[in-house]
C-alpha positions as CSV (number, residue, x, y, z in Angstrom):
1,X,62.8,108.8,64.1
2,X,65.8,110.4,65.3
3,X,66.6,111.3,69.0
4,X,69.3,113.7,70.0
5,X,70.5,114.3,73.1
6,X,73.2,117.3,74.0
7,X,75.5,117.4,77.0
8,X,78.2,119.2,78.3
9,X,77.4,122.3,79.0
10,X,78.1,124.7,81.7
11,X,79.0,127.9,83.3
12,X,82.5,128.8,82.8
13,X,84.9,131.8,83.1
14,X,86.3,133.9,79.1
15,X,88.6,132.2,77.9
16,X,88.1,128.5,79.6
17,X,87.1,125.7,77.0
18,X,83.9,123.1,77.2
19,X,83.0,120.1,74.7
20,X,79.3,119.9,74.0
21,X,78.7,116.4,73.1
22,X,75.3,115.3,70.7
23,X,74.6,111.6,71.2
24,X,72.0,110.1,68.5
25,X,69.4,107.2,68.7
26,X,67.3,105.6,66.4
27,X,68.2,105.8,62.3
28,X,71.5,105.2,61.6
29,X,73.8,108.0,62.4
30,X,76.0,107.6,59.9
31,X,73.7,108.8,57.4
32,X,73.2,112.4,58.9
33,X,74.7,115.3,58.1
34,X,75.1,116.5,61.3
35,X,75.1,120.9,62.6
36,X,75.6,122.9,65.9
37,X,73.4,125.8,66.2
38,X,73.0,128.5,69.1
39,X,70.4,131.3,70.3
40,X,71.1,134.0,72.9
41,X,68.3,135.4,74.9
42,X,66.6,138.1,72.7
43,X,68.5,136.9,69.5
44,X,67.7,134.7,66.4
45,X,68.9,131.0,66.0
46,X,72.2,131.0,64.3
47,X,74.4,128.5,62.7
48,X,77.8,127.6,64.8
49,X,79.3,124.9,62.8
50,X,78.0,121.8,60.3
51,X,79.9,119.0,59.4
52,X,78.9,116.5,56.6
53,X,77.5,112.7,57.0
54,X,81.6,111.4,56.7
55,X,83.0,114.4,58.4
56,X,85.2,115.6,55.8
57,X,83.6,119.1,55.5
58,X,83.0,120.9,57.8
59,X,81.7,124.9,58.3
60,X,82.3,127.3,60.8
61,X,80.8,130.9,61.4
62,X,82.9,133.3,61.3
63,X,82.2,134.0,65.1
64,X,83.8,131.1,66.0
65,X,86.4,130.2,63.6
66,X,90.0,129.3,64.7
67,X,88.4,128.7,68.4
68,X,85.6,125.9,68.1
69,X,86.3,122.2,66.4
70,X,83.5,120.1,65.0
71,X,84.0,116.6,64.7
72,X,81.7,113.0,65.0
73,X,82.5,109.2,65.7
74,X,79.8,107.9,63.0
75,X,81.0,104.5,65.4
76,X,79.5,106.3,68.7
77,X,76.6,107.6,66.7
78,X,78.1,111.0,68.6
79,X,78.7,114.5,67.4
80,X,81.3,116.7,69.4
81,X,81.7,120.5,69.4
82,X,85.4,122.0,71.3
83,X,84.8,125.2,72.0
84,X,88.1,126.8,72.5
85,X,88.9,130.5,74.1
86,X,85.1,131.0,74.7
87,X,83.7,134.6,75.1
88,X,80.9,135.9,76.8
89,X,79.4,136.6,73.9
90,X,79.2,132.5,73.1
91,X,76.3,132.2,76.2
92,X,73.7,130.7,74.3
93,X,71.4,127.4,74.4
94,X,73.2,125.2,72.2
95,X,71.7,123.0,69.9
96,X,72.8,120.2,67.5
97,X,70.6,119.3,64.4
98,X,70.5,115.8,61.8
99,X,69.6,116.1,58.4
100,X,69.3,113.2,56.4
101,X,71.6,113.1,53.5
102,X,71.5,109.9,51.9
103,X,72.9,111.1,48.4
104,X,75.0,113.9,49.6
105,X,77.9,112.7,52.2
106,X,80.3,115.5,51.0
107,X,77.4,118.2,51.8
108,X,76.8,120.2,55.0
109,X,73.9,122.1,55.8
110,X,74.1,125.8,57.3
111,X,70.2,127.0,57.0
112,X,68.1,125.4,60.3
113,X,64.7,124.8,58.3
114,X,67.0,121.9,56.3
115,X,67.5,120.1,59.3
116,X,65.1,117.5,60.3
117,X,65.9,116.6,64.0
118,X,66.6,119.0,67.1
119,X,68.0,118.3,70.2
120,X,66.5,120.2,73.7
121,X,69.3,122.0,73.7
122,X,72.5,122.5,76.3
123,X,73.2,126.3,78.0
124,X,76.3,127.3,78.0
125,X,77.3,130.6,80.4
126,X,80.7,132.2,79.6
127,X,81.1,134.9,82.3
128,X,83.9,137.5,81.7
C-alpha cells in the first residue's frame, strides 16, 4: 500500500505562486512514477503534470506550461508541484497520483485510470 498525502495549498491572489507538496508512505517511493492532476467544480479530472519514477521526464498540459515545475526528491519520498503566475482559472482540488513502474523509469503516465494511488486532494483558490 501506498499513502499520499498533499499540502500546500491555499487561497491566493492571480498571479502569486504556491508549491503543492505530495509526501509518500509505505512502498518505496522511488519506484513510482509519480502525476499531478486537478478538477474544478462542475469539470472533469484533468492531467496537470507527470514526471517519471527518476524524474527525468516530465509532462506538462498545455494549460500550464512555462508557469508550473514538477519535480521529486526520491530521498524525501516527496513530490513537488511550483505553480508559477497562477490564474483563476487554476482553482481546482489538486491531486497527486503513484503508479508503479518497476520496468519503465523513463515513462510518465498522463491518463488517471493508470495510476494506482490518490491522494485526498489539496484546494487551491486563485482569486483575480
Amino acid at each position: 500500500q501506498v499513502q499520499l498525502v498533499e499540502s500546500g495549498g491555499g487561497l491566493v491572489q492571480a498571479g502569486n505562486s504556491l508549491r503543492l507538496s505530495c509526501t509518500s508512505s509505505g512502498r518505496t517511493f522511488s519506484l513510482f512514477a509519480m502525476g499531478w492532476f486537478r478538477q474544478a467544480p462542475g469539470k472533469e479530472r484533468e492531467s496537470v503534470s507527470a514526471i517519471s519514477v527518476r524524474g527525468g521526464n516530465t509532462y506538462y498540459a498545455d494549460s500550464v506550461k512555462g508557469r508550473f515545475t514538477i519535480s521529486r526528491d526520491n530521498a524525501k519520498n516527496t513530490m513537488y508541484l511550483q505553480m508559477n503566475s497562477l490564474k483563476p482559472e487554476d482553482t481546482a482540488v489538486y491531486y497527486c497520483a503513484a503508479k508503479a513502474s518497476i520496468h519503465r523509469f523513463e515513462s510518465y503516465f498522463t491518463d488517471g485510470y493508470e495510476y494506482e494511488y490518490w491522494g485526498q486532494g489539496t484546494q487551491v483558490t486563485v482569486s483575480s
